[in-house]
N, C-alpha and C positions, 0 to 999 in steps of 0.2 A: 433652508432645511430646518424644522422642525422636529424636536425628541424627543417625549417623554417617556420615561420610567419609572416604571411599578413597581413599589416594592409589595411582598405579600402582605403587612401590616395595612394599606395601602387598600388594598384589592381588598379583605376581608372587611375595609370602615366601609368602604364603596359598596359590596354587597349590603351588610347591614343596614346601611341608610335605605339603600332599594326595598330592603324586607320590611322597613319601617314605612316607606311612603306607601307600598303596595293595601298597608294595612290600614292605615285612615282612610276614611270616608267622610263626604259632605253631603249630607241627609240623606243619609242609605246609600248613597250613589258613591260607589267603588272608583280608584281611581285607575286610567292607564298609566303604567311608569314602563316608562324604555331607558335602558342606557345608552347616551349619546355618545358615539366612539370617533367620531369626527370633528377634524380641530374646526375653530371659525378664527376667521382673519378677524381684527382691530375693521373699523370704520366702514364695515359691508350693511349696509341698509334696508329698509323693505320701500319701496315705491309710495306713491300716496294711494293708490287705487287697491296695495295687496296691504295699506295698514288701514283701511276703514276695516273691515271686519274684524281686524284686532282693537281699532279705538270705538266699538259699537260696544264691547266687553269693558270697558275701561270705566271705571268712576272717579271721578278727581276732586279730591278737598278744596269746595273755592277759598282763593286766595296763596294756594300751595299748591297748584296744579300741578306743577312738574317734582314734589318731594312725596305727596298722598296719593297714593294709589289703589284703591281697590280691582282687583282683577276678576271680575266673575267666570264662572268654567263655561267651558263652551262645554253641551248638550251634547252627545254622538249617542246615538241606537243603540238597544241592546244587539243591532243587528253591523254594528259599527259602520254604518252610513249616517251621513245625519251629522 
C-alpha cells in the first residue's frame, strides 16, 4: 500500500509549475502538459519493440551515451493525431 499526501503549499507549487510548462514553447509549437496522477512501480520497463520509437527521438553524446541525452518532441497534429 502506497500514500501520498498533499499538502496545499504542495498543490499550489504543483499547479504553478503546470502553468509554467503550459507556457513555453519550442518554435512556436505549444506544449501538451497533463498531470500525471498515477503512481509507477521501481523496475517496470518498456519492451524493445515499444522503445524503438522512443530511442528514434533519442540523440546521445558519443562517448557518454547513457549520461547525454538530447530528447526531441514527438510531432502530434494540430488535430491531435499524428
Amino acid at each position: 500500500l502506497y500514500v501520498a499526501y498533499q499538502t496545499k503549499e504542495n498543490v499550489r507549487f504543483q499547479l504553478n509549475q503546470n502553468r509554467m510548462a503550459r507556457s513555453m514553447t519550442y518554435k512556436g509549437i505549444e506544449p501538451i502538459v497533463e498531470k500525471v496522477t498515477e503512481i509507477y512501480r521501481n523496475g517496470v520497463s518498456l519492451t524493445k519493440k515499444a522503445m524503438k520509437p522512443v530511442e528514434a527521438r533519442l540523440e546521445r553524446k558519443e562517448g557518454l551515451e547513457w549520461w547525454f541525452i538530447t530528447i526531441h518532441p514527438r510531432i502530434i497534429s494540430q488535430d491531435g493525431l499524428g
